[in-house]
C-alpha positions as CSV (number, residue, x, y, z in Angstrom):
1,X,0.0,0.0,0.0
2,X,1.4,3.1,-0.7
3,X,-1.1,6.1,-0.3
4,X,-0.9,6.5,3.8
5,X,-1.2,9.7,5.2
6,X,2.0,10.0,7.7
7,X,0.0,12.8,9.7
8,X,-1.7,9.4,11.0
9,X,0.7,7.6,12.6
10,X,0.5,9.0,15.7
11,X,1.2,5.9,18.1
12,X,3.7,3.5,18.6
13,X,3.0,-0.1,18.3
14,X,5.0,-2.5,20.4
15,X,6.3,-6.1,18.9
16,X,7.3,-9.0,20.7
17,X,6.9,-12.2,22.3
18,X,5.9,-14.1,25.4
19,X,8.3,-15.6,28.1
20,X,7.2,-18.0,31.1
21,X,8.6,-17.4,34.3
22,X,8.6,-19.3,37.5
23,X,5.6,-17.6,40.1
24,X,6.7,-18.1,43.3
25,X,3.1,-16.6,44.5
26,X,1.7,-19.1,42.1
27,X,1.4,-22.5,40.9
28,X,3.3,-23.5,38.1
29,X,4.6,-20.4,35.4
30,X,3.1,-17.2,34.4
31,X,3.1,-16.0,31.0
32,X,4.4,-12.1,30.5
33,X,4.4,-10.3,27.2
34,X,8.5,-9.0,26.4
35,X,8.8,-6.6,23.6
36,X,11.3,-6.2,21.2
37,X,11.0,-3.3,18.8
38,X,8.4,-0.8,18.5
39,X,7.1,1.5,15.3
40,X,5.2,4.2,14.5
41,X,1.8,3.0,13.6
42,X,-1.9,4.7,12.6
43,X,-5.1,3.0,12.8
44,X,-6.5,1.7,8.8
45,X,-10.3,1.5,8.0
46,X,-11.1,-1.9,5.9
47,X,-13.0,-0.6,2.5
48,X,-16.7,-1.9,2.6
49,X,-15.7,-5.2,0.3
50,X,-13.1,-6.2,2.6
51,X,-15.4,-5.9,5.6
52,X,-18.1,-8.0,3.4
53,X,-15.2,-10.6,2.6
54,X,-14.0,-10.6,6.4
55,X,-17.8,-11.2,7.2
56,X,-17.7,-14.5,5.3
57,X,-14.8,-16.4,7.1
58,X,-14.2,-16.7,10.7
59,X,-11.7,-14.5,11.6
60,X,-12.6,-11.6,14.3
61,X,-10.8,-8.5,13.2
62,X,-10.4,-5.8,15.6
63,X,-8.1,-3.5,14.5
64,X,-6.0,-3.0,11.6
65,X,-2.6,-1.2,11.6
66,X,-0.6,0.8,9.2
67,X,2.8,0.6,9.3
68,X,5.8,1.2,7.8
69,X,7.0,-1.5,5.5
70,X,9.5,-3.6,8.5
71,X,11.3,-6.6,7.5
72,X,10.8,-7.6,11.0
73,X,6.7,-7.6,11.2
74,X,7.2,-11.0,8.9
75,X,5.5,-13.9,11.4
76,X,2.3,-14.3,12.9
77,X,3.9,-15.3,16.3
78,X,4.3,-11.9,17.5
79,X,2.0,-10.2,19.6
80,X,1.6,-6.3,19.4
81,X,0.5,-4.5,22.2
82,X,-1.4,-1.1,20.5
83,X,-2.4,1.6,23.2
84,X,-2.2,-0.8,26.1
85,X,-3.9,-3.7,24.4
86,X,-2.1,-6.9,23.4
87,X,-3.4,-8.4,20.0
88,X,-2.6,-11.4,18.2
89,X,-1.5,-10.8,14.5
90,X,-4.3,-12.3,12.3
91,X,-2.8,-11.8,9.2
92,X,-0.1,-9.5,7.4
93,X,-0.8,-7.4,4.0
94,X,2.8,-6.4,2.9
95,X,4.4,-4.2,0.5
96,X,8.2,-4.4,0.4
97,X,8.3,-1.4,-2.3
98,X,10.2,2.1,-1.4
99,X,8.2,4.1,0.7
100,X,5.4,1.8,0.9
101,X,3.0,0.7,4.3
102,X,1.9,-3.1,5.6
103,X,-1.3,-3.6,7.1
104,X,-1.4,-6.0,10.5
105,X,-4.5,-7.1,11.3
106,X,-5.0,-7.8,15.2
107,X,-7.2,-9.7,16.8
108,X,-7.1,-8.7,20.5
109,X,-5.8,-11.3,22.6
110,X,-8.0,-13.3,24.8
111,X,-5.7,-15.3,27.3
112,X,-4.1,-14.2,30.5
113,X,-1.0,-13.1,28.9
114,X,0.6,-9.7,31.5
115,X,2.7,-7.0,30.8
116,X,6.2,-7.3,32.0
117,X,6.8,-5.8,35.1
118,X,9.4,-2.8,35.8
119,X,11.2,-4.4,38.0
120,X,11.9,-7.8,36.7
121,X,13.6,-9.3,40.0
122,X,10.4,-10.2,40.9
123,X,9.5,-12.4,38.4
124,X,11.7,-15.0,39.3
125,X,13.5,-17.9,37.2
126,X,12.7,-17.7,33.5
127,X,11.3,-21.1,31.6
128,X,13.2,-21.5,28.8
């Protein structure tokens, strides 16, 4: 995609992954969401058609990201937390040309995943 208006991307959108780490207030390992680069990203309206076509399958969309074309944004494993939200990455529409935008489409993420804490000390031994 190329036509984006930059004057949109006013938030950043945090990439990354989970980690487990031992609870020692717990039973058994806690799940905390680790990020590992952030971008400058702007909220994308679907065009009527794509909302008919999303209508037809399963797939929940909640939100769809514009982003700067990022060789790293390339797997569906990563989780993006958007404004305090962490989403699931349903799908990824990209465009490798110069100067061009991908679309992420999230899916926000329903299991008990937690930010990482400040101070990490607390969270004990990680499960690798």
């Amino acid at each position: 995609m190329l036509n984006y208006d930059l004057s949109r991307m006013q938030h950043k959108a945090e990439f990354g992954t989970t980690k487990s780490y031992d609870a020692d207030n717990f039973n058994g390992y806690v799940e905390y969401y680790v990020p590992e680069f952030s971008v400058w990203a702007g909220e994308y309206t679907n065009t009527q058609s794509q909302t008919y076509s999303n209508l037809g399958t399963d797939i929940n969309v909640d939100l769809v990201l514009a982003i700067r074309h990022n060789p790293k944004v390339n797997d569906n494993k990563l989780l993006v937390c958007y404004q305090g939200v962490i989403y699931k990455i349903m799908n990824i529409n990209s465009d490798n040309r110069l100067n061009a935008f991908d679309l992420v489409t999230l899916q926000k993420d329903k299991s008990n995943i937690k930010h990482i804490p400040d101070d990490t000390s607390k969270l004990g031994q990680p499960r690798f």
